[in-house]
C-alpha positions as CSV (number, residue, x, y, z in Angstrom):
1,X,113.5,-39.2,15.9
2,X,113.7,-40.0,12.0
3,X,117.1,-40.7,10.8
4,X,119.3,-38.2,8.3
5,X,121.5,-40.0,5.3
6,X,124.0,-38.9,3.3
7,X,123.6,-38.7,-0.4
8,X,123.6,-37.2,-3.5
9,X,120.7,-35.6,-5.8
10,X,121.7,-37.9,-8.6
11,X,120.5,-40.5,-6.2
12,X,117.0,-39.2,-5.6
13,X,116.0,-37.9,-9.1
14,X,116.8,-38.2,-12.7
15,X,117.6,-34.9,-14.4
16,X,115.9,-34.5,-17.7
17,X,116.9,-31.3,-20.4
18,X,113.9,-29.5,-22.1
19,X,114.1,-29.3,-25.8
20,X,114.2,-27.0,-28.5
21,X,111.1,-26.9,-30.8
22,X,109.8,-24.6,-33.8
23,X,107.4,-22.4,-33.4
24,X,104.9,-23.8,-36.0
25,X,105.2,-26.8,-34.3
26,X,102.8,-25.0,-31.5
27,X,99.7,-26.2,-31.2
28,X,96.6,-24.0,-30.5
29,X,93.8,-26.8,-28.8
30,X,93.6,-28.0,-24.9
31,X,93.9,-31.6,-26.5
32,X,97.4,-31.0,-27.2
33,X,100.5,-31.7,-24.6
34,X,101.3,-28.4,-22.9
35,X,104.3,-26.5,-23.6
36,X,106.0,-24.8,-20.9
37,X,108.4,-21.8,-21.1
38,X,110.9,-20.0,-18.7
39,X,108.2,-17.6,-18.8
40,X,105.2,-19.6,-17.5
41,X,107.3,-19.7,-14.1
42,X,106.5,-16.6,-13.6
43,X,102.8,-16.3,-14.9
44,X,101.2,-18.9,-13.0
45,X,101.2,-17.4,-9.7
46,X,102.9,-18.1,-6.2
47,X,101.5,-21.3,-6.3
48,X,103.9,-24.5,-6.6
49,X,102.6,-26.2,-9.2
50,X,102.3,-26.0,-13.2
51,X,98.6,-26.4,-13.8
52,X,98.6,-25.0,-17.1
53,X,100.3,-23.4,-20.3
54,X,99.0,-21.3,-22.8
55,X,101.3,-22.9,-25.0
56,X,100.7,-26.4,-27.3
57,X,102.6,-28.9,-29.0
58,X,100.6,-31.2,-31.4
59,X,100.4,-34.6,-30.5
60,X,101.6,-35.3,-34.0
61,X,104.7,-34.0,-32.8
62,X,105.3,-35.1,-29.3
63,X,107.4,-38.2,-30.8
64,X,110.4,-35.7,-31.3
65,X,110.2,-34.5,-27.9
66,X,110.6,-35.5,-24.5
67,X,107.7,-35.9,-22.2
68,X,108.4,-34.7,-18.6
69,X,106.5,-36.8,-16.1
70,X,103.7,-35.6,-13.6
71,X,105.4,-35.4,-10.3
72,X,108.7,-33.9,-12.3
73,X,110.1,-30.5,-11.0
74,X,110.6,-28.3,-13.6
75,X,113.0,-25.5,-13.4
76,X,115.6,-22.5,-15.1
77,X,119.1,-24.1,-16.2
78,X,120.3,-21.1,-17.4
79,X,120.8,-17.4,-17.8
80,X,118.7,-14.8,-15.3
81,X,115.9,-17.0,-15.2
82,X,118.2,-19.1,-13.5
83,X,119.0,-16.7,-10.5
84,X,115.1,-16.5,-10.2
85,X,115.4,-19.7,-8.3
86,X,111.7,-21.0,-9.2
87,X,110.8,-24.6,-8.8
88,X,107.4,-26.2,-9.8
89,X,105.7,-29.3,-10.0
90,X,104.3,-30.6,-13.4
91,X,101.1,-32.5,-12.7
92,X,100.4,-33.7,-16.0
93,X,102.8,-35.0,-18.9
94,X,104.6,-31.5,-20.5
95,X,106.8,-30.8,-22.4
96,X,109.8,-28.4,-21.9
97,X,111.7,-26.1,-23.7
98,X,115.7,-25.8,-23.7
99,X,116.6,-23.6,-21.7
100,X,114.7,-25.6,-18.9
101,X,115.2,-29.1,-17.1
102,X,113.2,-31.2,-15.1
103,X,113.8,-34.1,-11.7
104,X,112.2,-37.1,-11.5
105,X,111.7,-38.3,-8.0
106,X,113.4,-42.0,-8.0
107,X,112.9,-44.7,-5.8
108,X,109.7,-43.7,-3.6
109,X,111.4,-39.7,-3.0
110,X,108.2,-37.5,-2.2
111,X,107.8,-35.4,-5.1
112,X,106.6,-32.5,-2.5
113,X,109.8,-32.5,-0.8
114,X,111.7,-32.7,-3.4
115,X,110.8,-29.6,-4.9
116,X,111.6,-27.8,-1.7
117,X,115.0,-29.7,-1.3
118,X,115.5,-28.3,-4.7
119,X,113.8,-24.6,-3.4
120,X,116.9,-24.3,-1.0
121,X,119.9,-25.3,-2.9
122,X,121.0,-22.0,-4.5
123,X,121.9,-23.3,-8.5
124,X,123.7,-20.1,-8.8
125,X,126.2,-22.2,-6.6
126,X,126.8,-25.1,-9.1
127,X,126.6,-23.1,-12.1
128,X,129.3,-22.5,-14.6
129,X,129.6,-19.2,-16.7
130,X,129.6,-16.2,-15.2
131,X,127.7,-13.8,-17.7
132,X,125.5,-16.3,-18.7
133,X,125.0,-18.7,-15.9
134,X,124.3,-22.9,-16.9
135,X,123.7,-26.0,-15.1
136,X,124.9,-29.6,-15.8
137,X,122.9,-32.8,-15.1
138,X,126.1,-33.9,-14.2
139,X,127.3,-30.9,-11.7
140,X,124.0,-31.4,-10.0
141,X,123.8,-35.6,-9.3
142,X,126.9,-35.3,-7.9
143,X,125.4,-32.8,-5.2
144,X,125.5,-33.8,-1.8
145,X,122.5,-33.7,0.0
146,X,120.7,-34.8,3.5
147,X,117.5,-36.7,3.2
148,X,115.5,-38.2,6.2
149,X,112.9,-41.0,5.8
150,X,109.8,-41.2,3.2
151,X,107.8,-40.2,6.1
152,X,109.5,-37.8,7.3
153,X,109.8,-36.1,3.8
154,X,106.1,-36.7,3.3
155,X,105.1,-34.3,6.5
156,X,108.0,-31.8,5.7
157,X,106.5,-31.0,2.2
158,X,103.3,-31.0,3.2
159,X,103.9,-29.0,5.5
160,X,105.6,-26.3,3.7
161,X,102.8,-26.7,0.8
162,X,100.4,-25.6,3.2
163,X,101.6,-22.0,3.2
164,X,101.6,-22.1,-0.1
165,X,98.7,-23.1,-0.6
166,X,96.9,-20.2,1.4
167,X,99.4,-17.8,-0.3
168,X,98.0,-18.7,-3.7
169,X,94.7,-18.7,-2.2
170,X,95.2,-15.3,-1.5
171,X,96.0,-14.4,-4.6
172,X,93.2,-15.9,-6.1
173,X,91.1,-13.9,-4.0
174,X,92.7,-10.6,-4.5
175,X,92.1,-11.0,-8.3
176,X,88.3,-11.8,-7.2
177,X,88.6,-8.7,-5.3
178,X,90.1,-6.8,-8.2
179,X,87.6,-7.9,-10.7
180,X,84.8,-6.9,-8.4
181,X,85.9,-3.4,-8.1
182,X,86.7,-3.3,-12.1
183,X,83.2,-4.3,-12.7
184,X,81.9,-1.6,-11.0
185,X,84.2,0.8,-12.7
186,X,83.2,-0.6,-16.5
187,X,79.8,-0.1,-15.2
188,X,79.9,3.3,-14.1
189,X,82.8,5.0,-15.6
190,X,83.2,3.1,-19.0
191,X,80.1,1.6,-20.6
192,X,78.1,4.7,-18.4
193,X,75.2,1.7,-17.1
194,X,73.1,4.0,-14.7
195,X,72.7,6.6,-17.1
196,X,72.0,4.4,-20.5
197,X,69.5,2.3,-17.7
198,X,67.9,5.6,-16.7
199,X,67.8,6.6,-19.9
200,X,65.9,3.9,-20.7
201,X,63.1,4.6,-18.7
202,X,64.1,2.7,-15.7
203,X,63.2,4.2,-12.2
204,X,63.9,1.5,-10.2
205,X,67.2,2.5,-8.2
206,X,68.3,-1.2,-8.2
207,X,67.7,-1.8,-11.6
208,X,69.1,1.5,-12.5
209,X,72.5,0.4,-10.4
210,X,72.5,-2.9,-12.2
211,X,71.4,-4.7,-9.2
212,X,74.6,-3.6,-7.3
213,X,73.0,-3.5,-4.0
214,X,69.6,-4.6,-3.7
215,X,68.7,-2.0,-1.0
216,X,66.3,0.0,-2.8
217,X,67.2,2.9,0.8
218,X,71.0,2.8,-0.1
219,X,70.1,2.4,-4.3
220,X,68.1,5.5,-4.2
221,X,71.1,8.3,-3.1
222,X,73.4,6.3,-6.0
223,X,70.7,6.4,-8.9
224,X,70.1,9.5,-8.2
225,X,73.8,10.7,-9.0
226,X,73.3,9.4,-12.1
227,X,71.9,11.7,-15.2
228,X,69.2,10.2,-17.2
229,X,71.0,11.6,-20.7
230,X,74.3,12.3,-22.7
231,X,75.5,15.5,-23.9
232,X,77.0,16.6,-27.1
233,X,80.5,15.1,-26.0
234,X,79.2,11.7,-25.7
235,X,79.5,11.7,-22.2
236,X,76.8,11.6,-19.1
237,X,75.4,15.2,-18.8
238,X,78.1,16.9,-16.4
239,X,80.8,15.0,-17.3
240,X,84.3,15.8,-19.3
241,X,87.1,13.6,-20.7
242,X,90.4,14.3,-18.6
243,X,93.9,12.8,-19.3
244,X,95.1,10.0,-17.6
245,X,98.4,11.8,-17.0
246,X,96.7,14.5,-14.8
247,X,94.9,11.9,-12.3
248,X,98.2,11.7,-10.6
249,X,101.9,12.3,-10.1
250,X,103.9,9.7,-12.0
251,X,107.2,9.5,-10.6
252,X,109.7,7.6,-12.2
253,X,112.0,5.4,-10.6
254,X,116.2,6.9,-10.4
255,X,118.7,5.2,-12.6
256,X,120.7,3.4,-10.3
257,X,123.7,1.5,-11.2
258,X,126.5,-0.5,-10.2
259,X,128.6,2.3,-8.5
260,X,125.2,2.9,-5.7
261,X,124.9,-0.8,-4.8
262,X,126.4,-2.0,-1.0
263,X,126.3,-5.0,0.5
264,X,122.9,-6.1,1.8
265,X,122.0,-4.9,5.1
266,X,123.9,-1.3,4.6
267,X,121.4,0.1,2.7
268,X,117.8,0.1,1.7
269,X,116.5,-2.5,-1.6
270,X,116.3,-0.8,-5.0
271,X,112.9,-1.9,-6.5
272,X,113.4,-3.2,-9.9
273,X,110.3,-5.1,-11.7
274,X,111.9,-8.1,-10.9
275,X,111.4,-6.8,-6.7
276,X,107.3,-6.6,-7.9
277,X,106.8,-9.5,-8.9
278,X,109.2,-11.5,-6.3
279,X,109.3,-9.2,-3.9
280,X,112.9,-8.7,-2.0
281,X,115.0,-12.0,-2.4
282,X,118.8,-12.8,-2.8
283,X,118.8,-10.9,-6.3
284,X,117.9,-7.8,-5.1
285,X,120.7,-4.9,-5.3
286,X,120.5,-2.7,-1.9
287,X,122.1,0.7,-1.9
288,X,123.0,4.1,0.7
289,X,123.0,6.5,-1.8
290,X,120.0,9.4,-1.8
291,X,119.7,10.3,-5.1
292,X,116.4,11.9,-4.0
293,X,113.3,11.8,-1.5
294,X,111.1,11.6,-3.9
295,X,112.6,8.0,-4.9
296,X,112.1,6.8,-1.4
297,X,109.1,4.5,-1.3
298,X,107.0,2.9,1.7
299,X,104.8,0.0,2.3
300,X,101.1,0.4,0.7
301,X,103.0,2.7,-2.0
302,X,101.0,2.0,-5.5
303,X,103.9,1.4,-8.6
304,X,103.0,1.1,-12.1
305,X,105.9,-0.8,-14.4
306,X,105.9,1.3,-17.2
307,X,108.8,-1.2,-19.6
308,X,109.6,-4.7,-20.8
309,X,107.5,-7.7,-21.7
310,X,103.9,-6.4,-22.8
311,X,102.3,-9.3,-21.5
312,X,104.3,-10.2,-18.2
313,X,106.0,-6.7,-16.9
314,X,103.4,-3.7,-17.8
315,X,101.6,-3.9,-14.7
316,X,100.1,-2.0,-11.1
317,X,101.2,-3.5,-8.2
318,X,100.8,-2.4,-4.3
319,X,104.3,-2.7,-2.4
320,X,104.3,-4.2,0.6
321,X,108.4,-4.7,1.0
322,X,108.7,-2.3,3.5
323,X,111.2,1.0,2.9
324,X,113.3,0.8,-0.2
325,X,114.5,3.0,-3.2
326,X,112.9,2.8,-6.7
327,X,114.6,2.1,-9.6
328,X,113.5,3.4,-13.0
329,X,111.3,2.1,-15.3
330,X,108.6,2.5,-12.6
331,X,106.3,5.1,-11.7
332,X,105.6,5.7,-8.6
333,X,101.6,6.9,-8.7
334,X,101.0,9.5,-6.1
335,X,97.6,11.5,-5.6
336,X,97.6,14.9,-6.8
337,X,93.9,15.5,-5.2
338,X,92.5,14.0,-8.7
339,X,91.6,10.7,-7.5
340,X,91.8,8.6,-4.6
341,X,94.2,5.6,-4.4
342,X,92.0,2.9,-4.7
343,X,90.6,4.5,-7.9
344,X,93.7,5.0,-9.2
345,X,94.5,1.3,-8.7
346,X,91.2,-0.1,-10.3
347,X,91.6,2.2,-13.4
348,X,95.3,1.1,-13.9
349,X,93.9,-2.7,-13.3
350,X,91.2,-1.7,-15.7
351,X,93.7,-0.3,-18.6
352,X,96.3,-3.4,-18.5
353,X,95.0,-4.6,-22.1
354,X,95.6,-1.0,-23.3
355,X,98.7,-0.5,-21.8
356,X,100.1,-3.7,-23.3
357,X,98.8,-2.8,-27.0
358,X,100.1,0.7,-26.7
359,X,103.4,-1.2,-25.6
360,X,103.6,-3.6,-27.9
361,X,103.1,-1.4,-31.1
362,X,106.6,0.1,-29.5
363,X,108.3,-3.2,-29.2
364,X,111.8,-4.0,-29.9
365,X,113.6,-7.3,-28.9
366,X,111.1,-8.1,-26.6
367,X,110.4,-4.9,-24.6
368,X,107.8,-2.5,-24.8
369,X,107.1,0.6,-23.1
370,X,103.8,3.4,-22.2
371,X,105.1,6.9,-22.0
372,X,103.7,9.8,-20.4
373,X,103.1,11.1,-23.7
374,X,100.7,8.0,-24.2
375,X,98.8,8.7,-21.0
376,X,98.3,12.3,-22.0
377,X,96.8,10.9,-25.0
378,X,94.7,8.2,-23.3
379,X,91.4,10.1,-21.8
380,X,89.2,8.6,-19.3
381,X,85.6,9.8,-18.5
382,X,85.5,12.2,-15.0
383,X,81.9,12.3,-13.4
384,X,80.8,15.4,-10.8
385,X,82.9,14.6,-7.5
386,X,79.8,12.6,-5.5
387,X,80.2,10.4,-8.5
388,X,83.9,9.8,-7.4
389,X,83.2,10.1,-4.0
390,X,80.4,7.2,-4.5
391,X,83.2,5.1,-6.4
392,X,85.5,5.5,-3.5
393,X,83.4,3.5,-1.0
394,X,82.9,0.9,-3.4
395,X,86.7,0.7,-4.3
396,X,87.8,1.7,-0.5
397,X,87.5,-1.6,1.4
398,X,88.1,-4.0,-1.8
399,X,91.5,-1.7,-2.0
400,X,91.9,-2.9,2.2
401,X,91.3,-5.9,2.1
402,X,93.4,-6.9,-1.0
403,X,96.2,-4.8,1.1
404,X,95.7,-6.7,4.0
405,X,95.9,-10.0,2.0
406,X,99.5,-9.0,0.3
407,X,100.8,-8.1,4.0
408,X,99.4,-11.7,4.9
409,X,101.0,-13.0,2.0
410,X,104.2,-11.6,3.2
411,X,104.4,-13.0,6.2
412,X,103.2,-16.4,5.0
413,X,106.3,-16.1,3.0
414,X,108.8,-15.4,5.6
415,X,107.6,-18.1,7.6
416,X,107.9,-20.8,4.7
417,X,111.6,-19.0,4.0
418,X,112.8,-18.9,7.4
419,X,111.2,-22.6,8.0
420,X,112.4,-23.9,4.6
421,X,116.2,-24.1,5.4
422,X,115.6,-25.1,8.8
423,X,113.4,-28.2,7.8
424,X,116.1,-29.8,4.8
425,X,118.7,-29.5,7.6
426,X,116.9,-31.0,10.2
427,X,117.4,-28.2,12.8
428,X,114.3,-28.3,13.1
429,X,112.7,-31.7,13.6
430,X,108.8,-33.5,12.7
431,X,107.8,-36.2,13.2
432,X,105.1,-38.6,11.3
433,X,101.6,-39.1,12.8
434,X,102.5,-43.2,13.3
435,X,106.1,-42.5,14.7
436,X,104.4,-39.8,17.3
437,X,101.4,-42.4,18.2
């Protein structure tokens, strides 16, 4: 059995600030050193490692900065971004801004395991402040820490990377999924494909369907759905132009504040965007007070996050937290008999780019917002109901099986959070391949 040691983090790594650049310092090419903001944490996906940026400093410019090493772990040191908790590996030189900081592994540490070491210390913990929460390279190398041998760290991360690998993997293919059901909907619904093909003078049913199935027997039924022309309104004979408001009812989260919140486990989560993207964690405010039904929301429940960041928090997202309360600034999208769920969620995955224009022309300090006003002003094309009922079973088992995957995800998560804790303590023991033969 490998052997624990006392130590200190200042003994494994070296802690490294971020820097503070200007912005025309930024550049714009690939051939540039990447960049990376608090906000890229949160952009790249479940997976554990920075593989990109979409942010540039010139080279002519990297002299002024520091470069953070591949291998580093880069992370929050201060403010909310902080409480996130977020670790990732840089696998190519970086650069990082200010209100970051990165650890070096010293002296043979497995990168890998450090960044889960790091994963389950809670910074909030060793922070000083208390409305605006900072770390210290100094508070942290004098954390104490247990570390077992190179070998042992080297199976332990690995270990734990391998569920999240297969949860990023899963992501991946959710947005494969997601792109192959808003293909179809572009095709049919927005640049009206059948018709202008039939219009044409196409007669092919796989043609005409853009070579969506190539079974001319289940083609036929589909292409002929289809009108071969356009009528006065611009639309496919027999269609109309509906708002988006009316496809659904958009129920927005209840303001709940500081008086509703309990300890955890006396009350359900309240869902904040912060809950989407992160799902429940040790952030996450639970409360006992009913401020209505309506509020109450269930696993497989579709939310659309109406405010904040254009870019990062106007988004659809499926919940899969189980019960829990939902907090304003989110709409919960319910059928009204309009459309069927996995419409509704392709359409809202189709509209992102609008929504985040119609938000950011209403931005102020950062935040933007789409009102119901602007979805009663945003129409979207509505075909004859065997149109929509032909969508559906298209749309219907993509929707399923990218359920499926986030309940997967879930558990893949609980398992590396329940094992996590368990594996830096040693409570629960591995052993290397050579020490096992």
């Amino acid at each position: 059995m490998s052997e624990w040691s006392e130590t200190t983090l200042g003994e494994l790594c070296k802690f490294q600030a971020g820097d503070a650049f200007a912005k025309d310092q930024q550049g714009l090419t690939a051939g540039d050193y990447p960049f990376i903001k608090v906000s890229d944490m949160n952009l790249l996906g479940n997976e554990r490692f920075i593989q990109q940026s979409n942010n540039w400093i010139r080279k002519a410019d990297v002299s002024k900065y520091r470069l953070h090493q591949p291998g580093s772990i880069a992370f929050a040191k201060i403010g909310e971004a902080l409480r996130a908790n977020r670790r990732r590996v840089i696998v190519r030189e970086t650069i990082i801004d200010n209100n970051m900081m990165s650890a070096t592994p010293k002296g043979g540490m497995e990168p890998l395991f450090l960044l889960y070491l790091l994963e389950g210390i809670d910074f909030n913990d060793v922070s000083r402040g208390s409305a605006l929460p900072y770390l210290t390279v100094g508070d942290l190398n004098q954390l104490p820490v247990r570390v077992p041998s190179p070998e042992t760290q080297k199976v332990i991360g690995q270990s734990l990377s391998l569920l999240d690998r297969k949860i990023e993997l899963n992501r991946r293919m959710n947005e494969t999924l997601e792109g192959m059901a808003q293909a179809i909907f572009r095709d049919w619904f927005v640049d009206f494909g059948p018709v202008r093909r039939a219009q044409a003078g196409l007669t092919d049913p796989v043609a005409i369907m853009g070579g969506l199935t190539p079974d001319t027997a289940r083609a036929a039924p589909l292409a002929a759905l289809f009108p071969a022309a356009f009528g006065n309104n611009g639309l496919p004979v027999g269609w109309n132009e509906e708002p988006l408001l009316d496809q659904a009812n958009w129920i927005n989260g209840a303001a709940y504040k500081n008086m509703h919140f309990v300890p955890k486990g006396l009350g359900l989560p309240v869902v904040k965007i912060a809950e989407l993207k992160a799902g429940i964690t040790e952030q996450t405010k639970f409360t006992n007070t009913d401020l209505g039904q309506k509020y109450r929301i269930n696993d497989g429940e579709l939310l659309f996050s109406w405010s904040g960041n254009p870019d990062t928090s106007i988004d659809a997202f499926i919940w899969t937290g189980g019960e829990a309360w939902l907090n304003q600034h989110i709409f919960a999208v319910r059928e009204n008999g309009k459309m069927d769920r996995p419409t509704l969620h392709t359409m809202l995955k189709w509209l992102m780019p609008q929504f985040a224009e119609l938000a950011r022309n209403k931005q102020t300090t950062g935040l933007g917002h789409v009102t119901k006003d602007d979805m009663k002003r945003l129409l979207i094309a509505k075909p004859p109901l065997p149109v929509a009922t032909a969508f559906a079973t298209f749309a219907g088992p993509i929707f399923e099986r990218i359920v499926a995957t986030l309940y997967e995800n879930r558990t893949l998560a609980e398992t590396r959070d329940y094992l996590l804790p368990r594996l830096m303590s040693g409570a629960v023991r591995v052993t290397p391949q050579a020490e096992a033969a």
